[in-house]
Every structure is written in C-alpha cells, then in structure tokens.
C-alpha positions, 0 to 999 in steps of 0.5 A, spaced: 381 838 704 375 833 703 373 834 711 374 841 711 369 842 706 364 837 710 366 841 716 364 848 713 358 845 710 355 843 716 356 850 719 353 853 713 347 849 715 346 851 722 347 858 720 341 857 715 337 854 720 338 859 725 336 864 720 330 861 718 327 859 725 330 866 729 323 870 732 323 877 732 326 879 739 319 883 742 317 884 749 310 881 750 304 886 752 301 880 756 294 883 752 291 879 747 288 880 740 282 875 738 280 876 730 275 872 727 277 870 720 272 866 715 273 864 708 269 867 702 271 863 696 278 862 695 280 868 700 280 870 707 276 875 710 279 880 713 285 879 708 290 883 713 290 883 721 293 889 725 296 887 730 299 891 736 306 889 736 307 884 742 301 882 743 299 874 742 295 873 736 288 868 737 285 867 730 278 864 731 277 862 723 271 859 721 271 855 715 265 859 711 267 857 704 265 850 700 271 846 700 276 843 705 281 849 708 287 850 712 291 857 715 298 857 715 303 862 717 309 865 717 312 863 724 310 856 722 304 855 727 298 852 722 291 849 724 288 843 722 285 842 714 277 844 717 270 842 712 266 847 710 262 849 716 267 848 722 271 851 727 278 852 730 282 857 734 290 858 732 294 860 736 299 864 732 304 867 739 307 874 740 307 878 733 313 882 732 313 883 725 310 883 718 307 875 717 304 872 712 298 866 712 295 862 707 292 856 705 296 850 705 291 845 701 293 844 694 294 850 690 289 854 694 294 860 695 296 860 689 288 862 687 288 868 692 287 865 700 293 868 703 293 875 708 298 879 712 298 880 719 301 888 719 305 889 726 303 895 729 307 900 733 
C-alpha cells in the first residue's frame, strides 16, 4: 500500500508540473511588437500591453523610478533588478494569452507594480 501511494504521488507531481509549465498552443506570426515600459512611482507605464496573438513580445523597460526594479511575468521569462536610470530588454517569447508581470523586489507588487499583457485577436 505504502508503495502505491508513492507511486500516485509522483504521478500527481508530474501532472502538476506539466500544468504549470504548459504554454498556450499558438502559431508564431514571425512579427515582433516592441513596447517600451518606464516606472512612475510604484507602477508601470503603460500598465496593460496589447499584443497580437502570435506575436514575440520585446519589452524595452527603462527604470525611471527612484528604487531598485525588476519585471517578471507570467511565463516566467524575468529581467534582471535594473537601478534607477538604467535599461534593459526582456524578451518575453510568443504571446498567445492574457499574461500578468510585476515587480518582483520586496513587496513592490503588492504596492501596484503589476500589468497585463491583453493577447489580441
């Protein structure tokens, strides 16, 4: 009995780690969308992207605030923790559905620095 349950334990396991990780099924337009996010005191600007579906995401974020930021989202691609004033590009992948990003430092997102991507048809 014990080994049965071990057995079921590890196939609910997997299963949860497929759900988890499974990427909407979305053919690639081969365009890109580049959008430009900045910060504005504990939130992003813009707040919502629109995004064609099957299109690659480039986000361009500049770090126009006065603190330490990062962006992560919803298909787990993050950028690194940029200081004020600095730059980086994220590639985000192919969008093929709704997808939130936030702010992963300290408790930022809870202060309002989080958005949508909104997959368009």
């Amino acid at each position: 009995m014990k080994r049965l349950l071990s057995g079921a334990a590890v196939v609910l396991s997997i299963a949860a780690v497929t759900a988890c990780s499974s990427e909407p099924d979305v053919t690639p337009t081969g365009e890109t969308t580049t959008v430009t996010v900045q910060v504005n005191g504990m939130h992003y600007t813009p707040s919502e992207i629109e995004v064609q579906v099957g299109d690659e995401l480039v986000v361009e974020f500049e770090n126009t605030g006065t603190d330490l930021h990062d962006m992560a989202f919803g298909n787990g691609e993050t950028s690194e923790r940029i200081n004020p004033g600095q730059t980086t590009t994220i590639e985000v992948g192919v969008v093929g559905e709704d997808m939130e990003f936030w702010c992963s430092v300290s408790n930022h997102r809870e202060m309002g620095m989080e958005g949508t991507i909104v997959a368009t048809s």
